[in-house]
C-alpha positions, 0 to 999 in steps of 0.5 A, a space after each residue: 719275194 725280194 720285197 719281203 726279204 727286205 722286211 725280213 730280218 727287221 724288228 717290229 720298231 724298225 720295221 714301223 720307221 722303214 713304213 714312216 719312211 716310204 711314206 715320204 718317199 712316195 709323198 714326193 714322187 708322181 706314178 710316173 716317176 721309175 721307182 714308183 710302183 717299186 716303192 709302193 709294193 715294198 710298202 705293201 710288202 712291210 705293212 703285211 710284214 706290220 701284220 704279222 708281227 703285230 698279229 693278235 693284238 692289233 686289228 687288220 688295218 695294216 694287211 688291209 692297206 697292204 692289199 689295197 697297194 697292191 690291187 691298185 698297182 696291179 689295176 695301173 698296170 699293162 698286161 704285158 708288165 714283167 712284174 704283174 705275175 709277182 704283184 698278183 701272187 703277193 695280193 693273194 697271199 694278203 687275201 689268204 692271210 685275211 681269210 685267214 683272220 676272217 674266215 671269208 670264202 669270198 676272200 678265199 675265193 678271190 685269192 685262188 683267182 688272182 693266183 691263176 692270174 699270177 699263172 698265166 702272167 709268168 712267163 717259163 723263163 721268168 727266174 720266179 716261175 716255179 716259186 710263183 706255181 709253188 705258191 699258187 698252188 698253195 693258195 689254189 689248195 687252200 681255197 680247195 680244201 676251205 670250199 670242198 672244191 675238187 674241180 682245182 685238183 688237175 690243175 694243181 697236179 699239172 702246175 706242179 708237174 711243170 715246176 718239178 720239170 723245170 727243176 734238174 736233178 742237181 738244182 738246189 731247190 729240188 728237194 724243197 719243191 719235192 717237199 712241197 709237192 708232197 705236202 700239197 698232195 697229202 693235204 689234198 689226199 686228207 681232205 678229199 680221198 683221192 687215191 692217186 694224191 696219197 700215191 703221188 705223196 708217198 712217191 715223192 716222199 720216198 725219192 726225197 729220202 733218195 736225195 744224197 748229201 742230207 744232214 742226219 736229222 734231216 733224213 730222219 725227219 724225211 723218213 719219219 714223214 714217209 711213214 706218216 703218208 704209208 700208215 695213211 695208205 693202211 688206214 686206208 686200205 687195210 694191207 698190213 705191207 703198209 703198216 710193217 712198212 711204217 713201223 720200219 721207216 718210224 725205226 730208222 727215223 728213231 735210230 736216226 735221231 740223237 737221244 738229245 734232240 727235241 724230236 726224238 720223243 715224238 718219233 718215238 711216240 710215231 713208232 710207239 703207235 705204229 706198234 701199237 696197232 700192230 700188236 691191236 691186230 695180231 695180240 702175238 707176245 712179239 709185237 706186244 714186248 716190241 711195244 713195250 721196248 718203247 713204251 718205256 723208253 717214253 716213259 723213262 723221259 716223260 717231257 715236263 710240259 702238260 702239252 708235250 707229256 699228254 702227247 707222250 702218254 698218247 696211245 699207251 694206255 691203249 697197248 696196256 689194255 690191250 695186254 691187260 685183255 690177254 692176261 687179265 692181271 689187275 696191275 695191268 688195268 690199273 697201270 692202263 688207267 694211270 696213264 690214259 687217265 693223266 693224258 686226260 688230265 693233261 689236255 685242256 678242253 677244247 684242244 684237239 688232242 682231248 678227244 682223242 684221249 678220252 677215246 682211249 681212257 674209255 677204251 681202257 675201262 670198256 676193256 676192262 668191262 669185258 675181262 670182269 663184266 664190272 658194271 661200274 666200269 662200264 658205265 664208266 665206259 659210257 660216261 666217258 665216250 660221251 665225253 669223247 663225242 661232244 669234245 669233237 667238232 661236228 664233221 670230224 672224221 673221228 666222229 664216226 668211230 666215235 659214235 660206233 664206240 658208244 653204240 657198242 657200250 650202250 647195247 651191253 648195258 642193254 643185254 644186261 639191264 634191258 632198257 629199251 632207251 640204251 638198246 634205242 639210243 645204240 640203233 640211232 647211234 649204229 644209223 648215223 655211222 651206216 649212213 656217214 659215207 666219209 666213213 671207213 666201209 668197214 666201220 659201216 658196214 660194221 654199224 649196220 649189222 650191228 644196227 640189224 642185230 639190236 632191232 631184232 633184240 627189239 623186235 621190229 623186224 621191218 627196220 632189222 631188214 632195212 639195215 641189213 640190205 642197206 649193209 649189203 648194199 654198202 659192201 657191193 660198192 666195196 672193192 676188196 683187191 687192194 686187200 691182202 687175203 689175211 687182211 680181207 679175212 680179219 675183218 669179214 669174219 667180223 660179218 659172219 652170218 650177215 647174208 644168212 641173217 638178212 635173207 631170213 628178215 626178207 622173208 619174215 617181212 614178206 619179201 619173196 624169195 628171189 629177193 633172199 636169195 639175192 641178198 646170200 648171193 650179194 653177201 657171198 660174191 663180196 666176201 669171197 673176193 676170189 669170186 668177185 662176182 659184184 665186180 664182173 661187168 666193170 670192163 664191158 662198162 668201160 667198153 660201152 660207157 667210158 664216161 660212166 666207168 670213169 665217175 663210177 670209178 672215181 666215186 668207188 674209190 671215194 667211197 673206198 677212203 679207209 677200207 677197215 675201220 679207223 684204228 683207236 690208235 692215233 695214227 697221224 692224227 695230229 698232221 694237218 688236223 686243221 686242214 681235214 674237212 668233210 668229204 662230199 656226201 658220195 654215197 649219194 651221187 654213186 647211188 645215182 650214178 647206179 640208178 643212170 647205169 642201170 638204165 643203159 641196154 645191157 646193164 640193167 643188173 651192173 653191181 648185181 648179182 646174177 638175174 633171176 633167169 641166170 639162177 633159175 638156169 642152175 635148176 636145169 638138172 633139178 631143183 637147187 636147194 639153198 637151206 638158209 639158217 636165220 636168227 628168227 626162223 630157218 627156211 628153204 629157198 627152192 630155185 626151179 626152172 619155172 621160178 623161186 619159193 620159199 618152204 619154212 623149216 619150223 624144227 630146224 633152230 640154230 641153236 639145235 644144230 650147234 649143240 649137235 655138232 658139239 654133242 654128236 658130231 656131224 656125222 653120227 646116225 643120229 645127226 643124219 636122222 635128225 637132218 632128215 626130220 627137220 631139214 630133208 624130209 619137209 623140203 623133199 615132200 613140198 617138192 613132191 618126191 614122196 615116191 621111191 623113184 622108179 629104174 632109171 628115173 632118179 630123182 635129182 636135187 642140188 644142196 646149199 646150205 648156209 651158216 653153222 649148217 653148212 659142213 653138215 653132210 645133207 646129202 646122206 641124211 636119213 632114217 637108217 635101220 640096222 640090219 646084221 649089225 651095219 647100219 643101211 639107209 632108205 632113200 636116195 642120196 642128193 648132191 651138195 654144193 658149196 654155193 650157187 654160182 658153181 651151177 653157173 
C-alpha cells in the first residue's frame, strides 16, 4: 500500500523520528479533522514497519499498536468509505505478522475474517482490487494451511480467477500475479493433496515461462520452478513422463544459468536429484554417466559455506550407492560414504535438511549391507535411520518412508540373528506406515505386506491375516489410470503373491472359502489395471447418487496423494518445507463413506469384487477350480452352483513346484505325473469324479491356478504308461483358465 511505501525506503533512526513526528501531528488534530484517519493509518503503517526492522530483539509493542490504530479507524468507520477495504487488509497483515511470532490460531482465524471483509469491501473499479484479492488470498491460505482448513479452498481459487480476469494480457503485473497464483496453488497442493491445485499450478507455470521479453535469468528461475511442481506430479502419480519432463525443464534452467551466479549450484543440485531418481529406477549405465556428468560438475565447485555445501552434497552419496549395488567396487562404498557422511557433518541438529541427510548416509551403509551381508554395516544402517526418525517432527511427511527404512533393517537383522524384539519392533514399525493415510499408497501397501510376511516368521497367523486384507483393502481405494503401464508394473511386481498368500491365511484362520477367493479376485482386478474391476460401478454411482460419487471422488483422490512411494531422493524437499502440514485422517471418513454407499439399493458390493452369486454363475458349465499356492499350506477353492468349499493340497508346497520347474520343466512326464499326485487327483476325487465317465457324458471342470503354479499345464496332468515307445495318458483332460472373471 502507498502508506508502507512511504516507510519503506527509511533506515530503523529515521524511521523512529517519522513515528515521534506523527505523533505530534496527531496531537493537534480532532478525528474531524481531513487528514486524520490518513494520518493515524501511516502511523500504523511505520510501527509495523518498527516491528520488522527491530524484530528479534525487541518484543511486539510496536505491531500491537499498530493493530489497535487500525481496528479503531476501521470501527470509526462507514461502510460505504472508499478507504475500508485498504484499512482491513493492513489489519490482517498485523494479525498474520502476530501469529506469526505467536502462533495464535485465533489470530489466524481473525486475519482470514478481516481479509474477507477487505473482499467485499472493494469495489472492481477500485485501482487496488487485484492487489487487495492478491493479499487476501494470501491471509485466507495461510489460515488454510495453519488450521487444516479445506473449506477456503474454492473461494481462493474464484478470488483469483477474478483477479487473472481483471488482469489483460499485456498489463505489466500479469506475470507476478500468474506467479502468485502459482505460489498460492502449489502451497495448497503440499498441504492439502488436491489434484486440481497441482494441475491449476503447473498450468500456470508453463504460461509464465511463455511470457516474452524475460530476462535470462529470469526464465531460468521460471523454468526451474516448473520443474519443481512436475517432479511433484511424479511423486505423486508415478508416471515416469513427468519425471523425463523435469530432468528437461532443470537442463535448460542450468544451461540458462551463467557459471557465475549464485543460483547456478542449486539448479544444478535440482537436475543432479532429478537424475538420480531416474537412474534409482532404471539402473541403466545412460542415466548413471548422465548423473554423474553433474555429479562432478558439484563437486569441482563445492560452496565453502557449511550450509550451502551440505546442500550440494545432498543426494550423491545416494547415486554413488546406487552405482556401488551395480558394481560392487569398495572405492564406490567408500566414495558414497565421504560424501553422504560430510553432508551429515555439515548440518547442524535441528535444521531441516538433517534428516534428510541421515536418511541418505544410512541408505549408503544398508546398500552396502546387501552387496557384502557386513553385519557391521547393518547395524550401522540401523543406528543411523534411528537417528533419521527422531531428527523429524512428528506429522512429517517423510515420517512415514522413514519408518518403512527402519522396519526393512530390523527385519534383516532378524533373519540373521532371530531376535524376536527386532522382528517385533519391524511389525509395529510396518503397522504405523499401513495405518498413516497421508502416505504415498504404494509405500503402504508395501509396509502392510511386508507387516504380513514378518507376522508369519512369527507365527501369529491371526494378525498375518489382519494385514494382508487391511493391504488389499488399501489397494481397492487405489486407481491406477494415472499410471503408465511400465510404471504400474514396477511397482506391483513388488506385491507379487499378495493375493495368493492372503487368501491362504483366510483360511489357516478359519474363514470361508468365499472370503479367499474374494481376497485373489481384490488382489488380481486392482493389479490388472486393463480389468479394472474394483472400479466398474463409478459411473452408475455418479448416476444415481452425485453427491456420493463427488465425496468418494474427492477422498479417492486424497487418498491417491503420492501413488508410488516417496523417493529416498530429496525431491523438492526444501520448498515450502515450513508450510507442509498433516493432511486429514481420509482413510477414516472414505471407509465411512463405503459403509454409507453400500447402504444404497444396488450397491451393496461398490468397490467389491463380484458377489458370490455373479462367481457361482461361472460354475454353470462345471466346477471352477482355483488352486491357490500359499506360504503356510496349498489349497483348492472349489466355486460350484450351489456354493464355495475349500480342499486342502497337504503334498503340494511351493518350494516343490520351483525346484520342478527348475530341474524338469514344466512339461516333463514326470512334472504331468506329479501334477497329478498332489494337485489333480485329490481335487478330482473330493469332487467325486473317480469314475471314467460314460459316452457323451464328459465330465467338465474349469482350472485357475495362482502364483509360481500357474504356467504349469494342469490340464494335461496324469499318470502316462508307455505303450510301443510313446508315452498315452489315462483320464480326461480339463479346461484352464487364466482367471475367474474370463467365466463372467
Amino acid at each position: 500500500m502507498m502508506a508502507d511505501d512511504l516507510a519503506e525506503g527509511l533506515t530503523l533512526e529515521e524511521l523512529e523520528v517519522a513515528i515521534a513526528s506523527l505523533r505530534n501531528s496527531l496531537e493537534s488534530m480532532s478525528r474531524d479533522d481531513a487528514d486524520f484517519y490518513s494520518t493515524t493509518t501511516l502511523l500504523a503503517h511505520a510501527l509495523r514497519k518498527l516491528y520488522l526492522l527491530s524484530r528479534p530483539h525487541e518484543g511486539l509493542s510496536a505491531l500491537e499498536e499498530s493493530i489497535t490504530i487500525l481496528q479503531q479507524a476501521i470501527d470509526s468507520s462507514s461502510v460505504g468509505d472508499g478507504r475500508r477495504a485498504e484499512w482491513l487488509i493492513s489489519l490482517a497483515l498485523g494479525l498474520s505478522l502476530r501469529c506469526d511470532a505467536t502462533e495464535s490460531e485465533s489470530d489466524a482465524i481473525e486475519a482470514s475474517r478481516v481479509a474477507y471483509g477487505a473482499v467485499d469491501a472493494v469495489e472492481k473499479d477500485d485501482p487496488s482490487y487485484a492487489t487487495i484479492l492478491q493479499s487476501a488470498c494470501h491471509f485466507i491460505g495461510k489460515k488454510a494451511i495453519r488450521l487444516h482448513d479445506e473449506d477456503d479452498l474454492d473461494k481462493m481459487f474464484e478470488m483469483h480467477k477474478s483477479i487473472l480476469a481483471v488482469t489483460p494480457v499485456d498489463h505489466p503485473k500479469l506475470k507476478s500475479r500468474l506467479q502468485s497464483y502459482d505460489d498460492t496453488m502449489f502451497k495448497l497442493y503440499l498441504s492439502f493433496g488436491q489434484k486440481d491445485a497441482l494441475e491449476e499450478a503447473i498450468r500456470a507455470s508453463e504460461y509464465i515461462i511463455n511470457i516474452p521479453d524475460q530476462s535470462s535469468e529470469e526464465h531460468a528461475r521460471n523454468v526451474w520452478i516448473l520443474a519443481q511442481r512436475l517432479v511433484q506430479r511424479y511423486l505423486r502419480t508415478g508416471t515416469s513422463a513427468d519425471l523425463d519432463d523435469s530432468i528437461r525443464a532443470c537442463q535448460q534452467a542450468v544451461d540458462d544459468t551463467p557459471i557465475s551466479s549464485k543460483n547456478r549450484q542449486r539448479r544444478l543440485q535440482s537436475l543432479c536429484d532429478r537424475l538420480g531418481e531416474k537412474y534409482s529406477q532404471t539402473l541403466e549405465e545412460a542415466d548413471f554417466q548422465a548423473a554423474k556428468v553433474v555429479v562432478d560438475q558439484i563437486l569441482n565447485h563445492l560452496p565453502m559455506k557449511p550450509r550451502s555445501r551440505a546442500r550440494s552434497l545432498g543426494n550423491i552419496g545416494i547415486i554413488l550407492s546406487l552405482r556401488y549395488r551395480q558394481t560392487g567396487h569398495d572405492d564406490h562404498f567408500q566414495q558414497a560414504i565421504r560424501v553422504a557422511s560430510e553432508a551429515v557433518d555439515l548440518t547442524a541438529d535441528g535444521e531441516i535438511g538433517r534428516a534428510v541427510r541421515l536418511n541418505n548416509l544410512g541408505g549408503v551403509y544398508a546398500e552396502a549391507y546387501h552387496k557384502t551381508g557386513n553385519k557391521e554395516r547393518l547395524e550401522e544402517a540401523i543406528r543411523i535411520g534411528r537417528d533419521a526418525l527422531t531428527a523429524l517432527h512428528d506429522g512429517h511427511p517423510d515420517k512415514a518412508l522413514r519408518h518403512f527404512n527402519l522396519a526393512d533393517r530390523l527385519q534383516l537383522r532378524y533373519l540373521e540373528s532371530e531376535l524376536t524384539d527386532d522382528l517385533e519392533e519391524a511389525i509395529s514399525l510396518y503397522r504405523l506406515v499401513l495405518n498413516q493415510f497421508s502416505a504415498p499408497m504404494f509405500l503402504r501397501v508395501q509396509a502392510g505386506y511386508s507387516m504380513m510376511q514378518s507376522c508369519v516368521w512369527n507365527r501369529d497367523w491371526n494378525e498375518a491375516y489382519k494385514a494382508g486384507s487391511q493391504t488389499i483393502d488399501h489397494l481397492s481405494l487405489f486407481r491406477p489410470l494415472s499410471l503408465q503401464n511400465t510404471d504400474m508394473q514396477r511397482e506391483v511386481s513388488k506385491l507379487l503373491g499378495l493375493g495368493t498368500e492372503t487368501a491362504s491365511l483366510a483360511l489357516e484362520v478359519g474363514k470361508s472359502a468365499a472370503t479367499a477367493l474374494e481376497f485373489l479376485e481384490m488382489a488380481r482386478g486392482v493389479m490388472a489395471s486393463s480389468i479394472n474391476v474394483l472400479r466398474a460401478d463409478i459411473k452408475d454411482l455418479e448416476r444415481d447418487f452425485p453427491e456420493l460419487a463427488g465425496r468418494y471422488k474427492h477422498l479417492r483422490d486424497q487418498l491417491d496423494t503420492g501413488s508410488v512411494p516417496k523417493s529416498d531422493f530429496a525431491l523438492g524437499d526444501e520448498v515450502w518445507e515450513n508450510e507442509m502440514s498433516q493432511r486429514y485422517d481420509t482413510g477414516e471418513q472414505i471407509s465411512a463413506l463405503l459403509e454409507e454407499i453400500r447402504s444404497k439399493p444396488g450397491f451393496e458390493n461398490f468397490s467389491r469384487p463380484e458377489d458370490e452369486e455373479r462367481m457361482r454363475s461361472a460354475a454353470a458349465l462345471g466346477p471352477v477350480i482355483v488352486v491357490n499356492v500359499g506360504p503356510l499350506a496349498c489349497d483348492a477353492i472349489i466355486i460350484q452352483q450351489d456354493g464355495f468349499s475349500a480342499i486342502p493340497l497337504p503334498r503340494l508346497d511351493k518350494n516343490d513346484i520351483d525346484s520342478k520347474y527348475q530341474s524338469l520343466g514344466r512339461g516333463s512326464l514326470k512334472v504331468l505325473e506329479w501334477l497329478w499326485d498332489v494337485v489333480a487327483e485329490p481335487i478330482l476325487t473330493a469332487l467325486g469324479f473317480t469314475e471314467p465317465p460314460h459316452s457323451g457324458e464328459m465330465k467338465r471342470v474349469w482350472w485357475v491356478l495362482t502364483g509360481s503354479l500357474s504356467t504349469f499345464p494342469i490340464h494335461a496332468a496324469g499318470r502316462y504308461s508307455q505303450r510301443n515307445g510313446e508315452a498315452s495318458k489315462d483320464g480326461a483332460c480339463f479346461p484352464q483358465r487364466g482367471a475367474i472373471g474370463v467365466c463372467w
